[in-house]
C-alpha positions in Angstrom: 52.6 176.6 138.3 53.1 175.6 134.7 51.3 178.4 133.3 53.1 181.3 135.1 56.5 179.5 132.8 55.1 180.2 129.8 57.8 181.4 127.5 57.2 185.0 126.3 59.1 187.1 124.0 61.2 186.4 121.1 64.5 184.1 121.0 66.8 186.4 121.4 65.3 188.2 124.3 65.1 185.0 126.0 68.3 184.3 125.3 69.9 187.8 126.2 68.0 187.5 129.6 69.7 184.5 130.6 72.9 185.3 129.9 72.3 188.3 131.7 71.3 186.4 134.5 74.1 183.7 134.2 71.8 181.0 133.4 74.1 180.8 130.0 77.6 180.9 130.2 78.7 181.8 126.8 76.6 182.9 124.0 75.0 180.8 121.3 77.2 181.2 118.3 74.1 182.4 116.2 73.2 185.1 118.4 75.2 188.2 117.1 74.1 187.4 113.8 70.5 187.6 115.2 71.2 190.3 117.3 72.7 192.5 114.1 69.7 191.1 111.6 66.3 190.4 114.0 63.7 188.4 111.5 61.5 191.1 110.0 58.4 189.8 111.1 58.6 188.0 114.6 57.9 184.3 114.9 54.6 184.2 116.2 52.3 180.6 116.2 49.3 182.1 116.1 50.3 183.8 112.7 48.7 183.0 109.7 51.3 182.6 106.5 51.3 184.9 104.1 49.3 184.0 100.6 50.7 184.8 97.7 52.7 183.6 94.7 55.8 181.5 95.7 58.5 183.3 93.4 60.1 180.2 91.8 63.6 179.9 92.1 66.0 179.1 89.4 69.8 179.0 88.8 71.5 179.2 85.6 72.7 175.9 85.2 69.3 174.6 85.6 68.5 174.4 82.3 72.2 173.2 81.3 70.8 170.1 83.8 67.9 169.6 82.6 68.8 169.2 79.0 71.4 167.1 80.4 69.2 164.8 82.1 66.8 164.4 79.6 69.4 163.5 76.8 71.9 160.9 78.8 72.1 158.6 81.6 73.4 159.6 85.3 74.2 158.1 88.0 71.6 158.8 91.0 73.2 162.0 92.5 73.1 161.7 97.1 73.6 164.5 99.2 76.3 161.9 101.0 78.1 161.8 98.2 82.1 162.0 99.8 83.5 165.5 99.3 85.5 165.4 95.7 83.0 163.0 94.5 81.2 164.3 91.7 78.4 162.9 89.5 78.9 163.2 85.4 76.3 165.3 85.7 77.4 167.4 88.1 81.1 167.6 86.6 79.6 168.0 83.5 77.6 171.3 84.4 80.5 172.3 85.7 82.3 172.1 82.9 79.3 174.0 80.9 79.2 176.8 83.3 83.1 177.4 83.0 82.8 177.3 79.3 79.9 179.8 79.5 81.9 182.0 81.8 84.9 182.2 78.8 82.2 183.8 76.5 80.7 180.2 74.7 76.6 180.6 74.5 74.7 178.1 76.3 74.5 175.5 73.5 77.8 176.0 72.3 79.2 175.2 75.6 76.8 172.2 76.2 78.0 171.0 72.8 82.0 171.2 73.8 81.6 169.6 76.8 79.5 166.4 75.5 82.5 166.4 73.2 85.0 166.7 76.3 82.6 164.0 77.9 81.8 161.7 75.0 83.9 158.2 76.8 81.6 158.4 79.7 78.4 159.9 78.1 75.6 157.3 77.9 72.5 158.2 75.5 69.2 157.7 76.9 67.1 155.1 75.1 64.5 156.5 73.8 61.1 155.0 72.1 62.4 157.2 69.3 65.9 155.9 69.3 67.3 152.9 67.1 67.2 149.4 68.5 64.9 150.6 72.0 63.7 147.6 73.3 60.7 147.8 75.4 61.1 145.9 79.1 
């Protein structure tokens, strides 16, 4: 019968059970860490989600990119990018964050490194800017 399987329990009861029973050979490499931290509320589907304000989340180079972004060209950035290769912008908050960390205030350190990056800096054109040209 189908409906005597259904699956009860958490994950890692399940899971502990049939390794018990030697349904599972070797243990699933995430299952100490959930063994030593269990979820603090159980996964359930009949739970409702939690309302509430989503907490937003920001780092502290965001606003290094940001300015970035808004003031010069980038390449478009790909999570498949090879390993060692790095967008200006990325390289170039980098380089911000570095200066930051030997004691430079934000705009001090974003000022040195457009210096540092002025051969491959490209300005954004601008409807403000001299000689835009509308497309």
């Amino acid at each position: 019968m189908a409906s005597s399987r259904h699956l009860k329990g958490t994950v890692l009861a399940r899971v502990r059970d049939l390794l018990k029973s030697g349904v599972l050979k070797e243990k699933p490499i995430w299952f100490d860490v959930v063994a030593t931290f269990p979820p603090m509320v159980e996964a359930d589907f009949d739970r409702q989600p939690e309302r509430g304000n989503v907490k937003r989340i920001t780092f502290p180079e965001d606003s290094i990119r940001t300015r970035f972004l808004t003031e010069y060209e980038s390449e478009s950035c790909s999570l498949w990018q090879e390993a060692g290769n790095h967008s200006t912008c990325d390289r170039f908050v980098d380089k911000c964050m570095n200066l930051i960390g030997e004691g430079s205030n934000e705009s001090q350190a974003f000022d040195q490194a457009v210096r540092l990056f002025k051969d491959e800096l490209i300005p954004l054109q601008t409807r403000n800017s001299p000689g835009y040209e509308q497309k």
